[in-house]
N, C-alpha and C positions, 0 to 999 in steps of 0.2 A: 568444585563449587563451594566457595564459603558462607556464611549463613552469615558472618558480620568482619568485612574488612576494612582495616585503617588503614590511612595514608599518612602517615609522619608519625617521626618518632621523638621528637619533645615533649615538653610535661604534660600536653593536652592530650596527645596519643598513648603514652604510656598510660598515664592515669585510666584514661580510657580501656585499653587493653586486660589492664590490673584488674576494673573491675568485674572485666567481662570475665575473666579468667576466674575469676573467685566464686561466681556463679555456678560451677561447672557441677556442685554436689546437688544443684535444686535439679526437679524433677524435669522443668521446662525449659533447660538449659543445657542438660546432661549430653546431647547427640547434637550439639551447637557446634559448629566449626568454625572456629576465629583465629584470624591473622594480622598480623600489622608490619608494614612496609615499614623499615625505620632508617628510613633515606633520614641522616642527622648534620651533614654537612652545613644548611642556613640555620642549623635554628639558632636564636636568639641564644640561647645554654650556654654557647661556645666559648660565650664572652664575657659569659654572668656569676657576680658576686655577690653570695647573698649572707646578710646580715639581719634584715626585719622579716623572716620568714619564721611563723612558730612550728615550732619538731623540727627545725635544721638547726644544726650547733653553725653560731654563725663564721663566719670566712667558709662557707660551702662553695665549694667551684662548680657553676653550672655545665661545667664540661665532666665533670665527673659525676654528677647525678645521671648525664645521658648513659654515662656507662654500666654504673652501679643499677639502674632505672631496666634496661636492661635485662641485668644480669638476675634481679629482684624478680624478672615477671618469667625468665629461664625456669629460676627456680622451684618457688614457686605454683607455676602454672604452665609445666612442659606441654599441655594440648594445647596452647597459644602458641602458632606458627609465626616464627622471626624470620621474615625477609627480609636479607643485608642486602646492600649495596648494591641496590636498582633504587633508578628512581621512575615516577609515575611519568608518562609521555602524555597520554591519554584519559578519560573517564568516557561512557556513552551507554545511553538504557540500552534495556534489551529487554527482550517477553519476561525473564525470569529476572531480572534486578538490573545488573552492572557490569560491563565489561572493562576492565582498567587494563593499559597497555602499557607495560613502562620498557628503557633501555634492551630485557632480553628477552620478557616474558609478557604470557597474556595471563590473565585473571579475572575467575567472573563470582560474584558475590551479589547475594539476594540484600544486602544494604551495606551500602558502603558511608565510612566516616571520611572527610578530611581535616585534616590538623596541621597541617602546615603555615609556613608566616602569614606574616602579613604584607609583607613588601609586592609593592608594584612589579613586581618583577616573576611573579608566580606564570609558570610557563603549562600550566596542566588545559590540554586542548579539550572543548568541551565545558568549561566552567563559566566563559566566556559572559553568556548572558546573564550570571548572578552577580555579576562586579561589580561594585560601586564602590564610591569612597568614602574609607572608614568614617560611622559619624563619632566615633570619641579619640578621634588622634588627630592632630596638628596638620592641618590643608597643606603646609608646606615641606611634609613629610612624605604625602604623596603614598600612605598607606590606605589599602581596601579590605574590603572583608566579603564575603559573600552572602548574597540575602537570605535574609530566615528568617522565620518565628520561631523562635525560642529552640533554635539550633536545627530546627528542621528547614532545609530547601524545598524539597517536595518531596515523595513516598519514597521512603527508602534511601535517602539522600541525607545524611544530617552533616554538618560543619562545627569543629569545635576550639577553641584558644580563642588567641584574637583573629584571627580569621574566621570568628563568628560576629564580630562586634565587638568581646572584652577590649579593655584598658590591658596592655603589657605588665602585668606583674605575673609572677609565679605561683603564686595561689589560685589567682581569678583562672590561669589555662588549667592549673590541674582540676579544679573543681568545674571548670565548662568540659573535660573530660570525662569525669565523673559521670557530670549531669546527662550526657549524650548516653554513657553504657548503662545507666537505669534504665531512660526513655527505651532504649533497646528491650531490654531483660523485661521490662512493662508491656513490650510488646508480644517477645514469645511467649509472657505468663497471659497472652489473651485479653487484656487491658488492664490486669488488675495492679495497682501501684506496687512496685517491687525495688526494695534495695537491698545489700549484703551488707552484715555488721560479723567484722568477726568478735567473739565475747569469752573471757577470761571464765574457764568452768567452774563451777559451786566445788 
C-alpha cells in the first residue's frame, strides 16, 4: 500500500515526486510511502528544446532532463520508489484509496496523482468520465485534460501538468507538480498549509 502514487514521469511527476520526497525529515511525512510510475515514452520531453526556461542553461534537451530528473529524485530521495517500464492499464476506488493496474502489476495507493499527456489518446481505463476537452489548447488539436478544482478530481484523486488544464510549457507542468505534492504534505500535516524550502545554513 502506498500512501501517495504517481502515474508519469515527466516534469509534472518528477517535480511532483521531488517534493514528496524532500518531505521525508517532517514529522507527518516520515512513515509516507511514495512511488512514481515513470512510464516516459509520450511525454512531450522527448522532443523538447529548451531555451526560455530560467535555472536551465539554454540548448537543454528535454529527453535528458527525463533522465537526469530521474536520476536527481534516485538520489536524492532513495525512499521514493521508481517504477520502470510498466505502463498504467487501469485506475479504480477501492474502500481504502486506489487500485492502479498496469502491463504486469497491481497497485493500491491511499491517493493517487496522474501526470501524464495530454493527448486524446490517453488509454488509462477508469478516467473515462473526467474527460473533456482541454479549455486552453487549440479545438483542432484535439487535447483533454481531466476535470478538477484546482488539481483535485475527487478525494484522493488529484491530476497534474497539462492534463490538469496547464498551457504546455515546462515551467507551468513542473510547478502544477509541485503544487499537487504540497496539497498532499497539507494533507498528512492534518490541514495545516505546508511546503518544503530547502535553505543555505547561517
Amino acid at each position: 500500500m502506498y500512501d501517495a502514487l504517481i502515474i508519469g514521469g515527466g516534469a509534472a511527476g518528477l517535480s511532483c515526486a521531488l517534493v514528496l520526497g524532500s518531505a521525508k525529515p517532517k514529522p507527518f511525512a516520515a512513515d509516507k510511502r511514495v512511488g512514481i510510475i515513470t512510464h516516459q515514452k509520450t511525454s512531450h520531453l522527448q522532443t523538447a528544446l529548451f531555451n526560455n526556461v530560467l535555472g536551465l542553461i539554454p540548448g537543454t534537451l528535454g529527453k535528458d532532463i527525463l533522465e537526469s530528473g530521474k536520476q536527481q529524485l534516485k538520489d536524492l530521495y532513495p525512499h521514493v520508489v521508481q517504477i520502470e517500464k510498466e505502463k498504467v492499464k487501469s485506475i479504480a476506488k477501492s474502500s481504502e484509496g486506489y487500485v492502479i493496474e498496469t502491463n504486469k502489476n497491481t497497485y493500491t495507493t491511499r491517493i493517487a496523482v496522474i501526470a501524464v499527456g495530454y493527448t486524446n489518446l490517453l488509454t488509462i481505463k477508469g478516467l473515462e468520465n473526467y474527460i473533456e476537452p482541454h479549455p486552453k489548447a487549440n479545438i483542432e488539436k484535439e487535447r483533454i485534460w481531466l476535470k478538477n478544482t484546482d488539481h483535485l478530481i475527487e478525494d484522493g484523486l488529484f491530476v497534474a501538468g497539462t492534463l490538469a488544464g496547464g498551457r504546455s510549457q515546462f515551467a507551468i507542468a513542473s510547478g502544477s507538480g509541485a503544487a499537487v505534492a504540497t496539497d498532499i504534505l497539507t494533507l498528512w500535516n492534518n490541514g495545516t498549509h505546508t511546503k518544503v524550502h530547502d535553505k543555505i545554513s547561517n
